[in-house]
N, C-alpha and C positions, 0 to 999 in steps of 0.2 A: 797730284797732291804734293804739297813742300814736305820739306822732311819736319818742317818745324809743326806741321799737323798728322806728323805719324803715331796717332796714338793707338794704342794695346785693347785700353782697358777704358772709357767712358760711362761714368753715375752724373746723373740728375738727378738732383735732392730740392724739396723748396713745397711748395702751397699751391694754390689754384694760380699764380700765374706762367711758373715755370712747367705747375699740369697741364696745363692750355685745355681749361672748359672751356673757351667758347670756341675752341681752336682745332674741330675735326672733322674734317672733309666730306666724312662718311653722315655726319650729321648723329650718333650717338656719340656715347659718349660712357664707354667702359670704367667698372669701380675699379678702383687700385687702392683697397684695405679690407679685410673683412667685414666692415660692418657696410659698404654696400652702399656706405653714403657719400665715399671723398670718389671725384672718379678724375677723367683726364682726357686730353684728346691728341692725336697721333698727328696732328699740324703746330704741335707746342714744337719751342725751338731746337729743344735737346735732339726733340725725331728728326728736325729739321738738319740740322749740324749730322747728324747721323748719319740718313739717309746720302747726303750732298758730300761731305769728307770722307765717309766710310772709315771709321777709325780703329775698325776692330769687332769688339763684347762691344754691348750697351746696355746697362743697368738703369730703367728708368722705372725709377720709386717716388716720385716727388707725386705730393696730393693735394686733392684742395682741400681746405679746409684744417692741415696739419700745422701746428704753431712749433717753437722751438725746441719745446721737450717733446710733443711726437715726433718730430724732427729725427732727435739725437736718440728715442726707445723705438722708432718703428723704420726706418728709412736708412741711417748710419749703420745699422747691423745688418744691412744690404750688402754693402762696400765691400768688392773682392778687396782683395790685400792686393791683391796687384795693377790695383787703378792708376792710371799715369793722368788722368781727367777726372774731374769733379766739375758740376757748375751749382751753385747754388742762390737763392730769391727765397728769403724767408724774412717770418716778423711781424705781416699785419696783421694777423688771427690771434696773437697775445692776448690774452685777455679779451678778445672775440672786438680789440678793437676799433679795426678798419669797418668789420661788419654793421657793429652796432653804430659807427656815425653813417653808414649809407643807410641801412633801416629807420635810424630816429631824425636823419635829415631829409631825404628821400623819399622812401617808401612809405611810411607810416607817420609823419609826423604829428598829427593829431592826436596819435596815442602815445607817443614816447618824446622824451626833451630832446629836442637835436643839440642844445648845448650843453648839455650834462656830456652827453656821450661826447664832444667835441672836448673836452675838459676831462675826461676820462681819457681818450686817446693821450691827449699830449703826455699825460703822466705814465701810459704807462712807455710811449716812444721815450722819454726822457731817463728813464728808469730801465730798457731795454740793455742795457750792455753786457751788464753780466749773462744774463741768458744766451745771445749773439755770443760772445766770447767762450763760454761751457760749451757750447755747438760746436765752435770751429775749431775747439780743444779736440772736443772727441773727432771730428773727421779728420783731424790732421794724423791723430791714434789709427784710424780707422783703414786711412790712407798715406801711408809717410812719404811715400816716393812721386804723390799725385799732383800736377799743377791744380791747382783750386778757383776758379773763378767765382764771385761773390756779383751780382747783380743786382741794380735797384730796380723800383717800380716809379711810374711813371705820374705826374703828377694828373688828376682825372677832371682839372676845368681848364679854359682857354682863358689868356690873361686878358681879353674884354668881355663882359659879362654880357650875352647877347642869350636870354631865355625863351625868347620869341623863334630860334631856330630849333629848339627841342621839338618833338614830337608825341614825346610824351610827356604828360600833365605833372607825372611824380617830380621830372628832371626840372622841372619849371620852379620847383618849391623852393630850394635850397637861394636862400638872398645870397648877395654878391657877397658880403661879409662872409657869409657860412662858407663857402665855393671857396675864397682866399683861403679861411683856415684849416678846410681839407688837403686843399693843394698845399700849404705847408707842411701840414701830418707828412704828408709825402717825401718831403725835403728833407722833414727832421728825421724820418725812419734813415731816409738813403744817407745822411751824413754818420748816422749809428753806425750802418751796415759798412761804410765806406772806413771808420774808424775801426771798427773791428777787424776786418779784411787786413787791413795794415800793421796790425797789433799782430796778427797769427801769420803775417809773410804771406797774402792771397793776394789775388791782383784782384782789382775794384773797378766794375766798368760800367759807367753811367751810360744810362739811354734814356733817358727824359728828354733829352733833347731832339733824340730823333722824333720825337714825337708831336714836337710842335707844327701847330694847324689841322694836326689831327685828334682832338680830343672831344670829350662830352659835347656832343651841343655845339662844334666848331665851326663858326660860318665858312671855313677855309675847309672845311671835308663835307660838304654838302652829300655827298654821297656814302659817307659812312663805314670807313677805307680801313680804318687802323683800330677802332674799339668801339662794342658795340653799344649804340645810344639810339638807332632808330628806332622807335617802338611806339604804337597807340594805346590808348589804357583798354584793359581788357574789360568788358561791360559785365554788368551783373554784382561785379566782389569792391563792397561798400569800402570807405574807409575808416569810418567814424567819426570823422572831423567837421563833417557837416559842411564842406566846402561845395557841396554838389558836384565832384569829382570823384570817377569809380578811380580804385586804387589800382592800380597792375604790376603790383608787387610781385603776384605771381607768374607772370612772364615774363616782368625786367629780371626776375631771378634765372629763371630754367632759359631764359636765352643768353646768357651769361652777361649780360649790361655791367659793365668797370672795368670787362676784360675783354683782348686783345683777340683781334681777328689772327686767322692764315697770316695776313697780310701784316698785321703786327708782331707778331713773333717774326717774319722773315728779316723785323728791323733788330731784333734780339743776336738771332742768326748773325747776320751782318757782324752788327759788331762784336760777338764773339770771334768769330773768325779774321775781324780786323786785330783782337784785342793778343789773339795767337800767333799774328804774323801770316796765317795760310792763304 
């Protein structure tokens, strides 16, 4: 280990992709809050960097389904005082939403506008700063002597729209139009996060990139390598839209579909560890 990755004291702060649901070896998938609902998996990158650096203490608090003020009242009053590391991936759960454009474009869209919610996002990505910057207020409180790394998330279409490679009928919905202005939601959250990271003195490290030809529906990951999208629809659970398509909302859910394999966090890993020098 370099000395420029000796660290003391490691926190993981952040939502379901720095929790790594879809990202546990063991195949469960442990709660991490009381209420039993946010949980996390032990192949996210923070266990990863752990495990692999050995950097000391490891505080890993980050949840899915946590937005920026649980963030800053459940997870920041984590933070020993003596953390020399922090990483953080927070923001699309705001206003529930990153969720509500995959449910109303996606999953469900017979029952809900997938462009309301699509127009809902932007505003509230666009309007996201101050909350990002109160966050990074208190962790910096939280942690003064800590390097802080700020992470984005990665965009979830491939830039030619090929829906004939899906497997499942829900991933097949979303028009090419709707797919562009998801994968920009994406853009506009990481350049939020990328601006605030700079405002508060954090280091800002994009990984969208690693991820190209690996995404939803990618004819360039036919095997399904980096996030998970293979899936058949699950028969029996209708949708209500009348399209003669059973819905599999509930297994593109519970098998974490928009998030990142093992194999995806090890591209997180990476560049954390590129982004430290170790």
């Amino acid at each position: 280990m370099v000395a420029a990755c000796a660290f003391k004291e490691y926190v993981a702060l952040g939502d379901s992709y720095p929790a790594g649901i879809n990202a546990n070896p063991s195949g469960q998938l442990p709660p991490c809050n009381s209420t039993g609902v946010g949980v996390y998996g032990t192949g996210a990158y923070g266990y990863q960097f752990y495990q692999t650096i050995q950097p000391g203490d490891f505080t890993f608090v980050a949840c899915s389904g946590d937005d920026t003020e649980q963030c800053a009242s459940l997870q920041v009053p984590q933070i020993p005082n003596s953390a020399d590391l922090v990483t953080i991936n927070i923001g699309g759960n705001n206003g529930d939403a990153f969720s509500k454009v995959v449910t109303r474009c996606v999953y469900i869209p017979g029952q809900f506008g997938c462009e309301g919610a699509l127009t809902n996002a932007q505003n509230i990505v666009a309007g996201i700063d101050t909350a990002l910057n109160t966050l990074f207020g208190k962790v910096k409180v939280a942690a003064p002597s800590a390097k802080v790394v700020v992470f984005g998330d990665v965009q979830f279409w491939p830039r030619i729209d090929n829906p004939d490679q899906c497997q499942s009928p829900s991933l097949k919905r979303p028009s090419a139009a709707q797919k562009a202005t998801m994968n920009s939601l994406v853009l506009g959250m990481n350049q939020k996060l990328a601006q605030a990271a700079n405002t508060n003195g954090f280091t800002w490290v994009d990984v969208d990139g690693l991820f190209e030809g690996h995404r939803l529906c990618d004819e360039g990951d036919k095997n399904n390598t980096y996030i998970q999208w293979s899936l058949k629809a699950t028969p029996g659970i209708g949708d209500g839209d009348e399209d003669g398509v059973d819905d599999p909302r509930s297994e593109l859910y519970n098998k974490g579909v928009f998030h990142p394999f093992v194999t995806g966090h090890d591209q997180y890993r990476m560049a954390l560890e590129k982004a430290l020098g170790c």
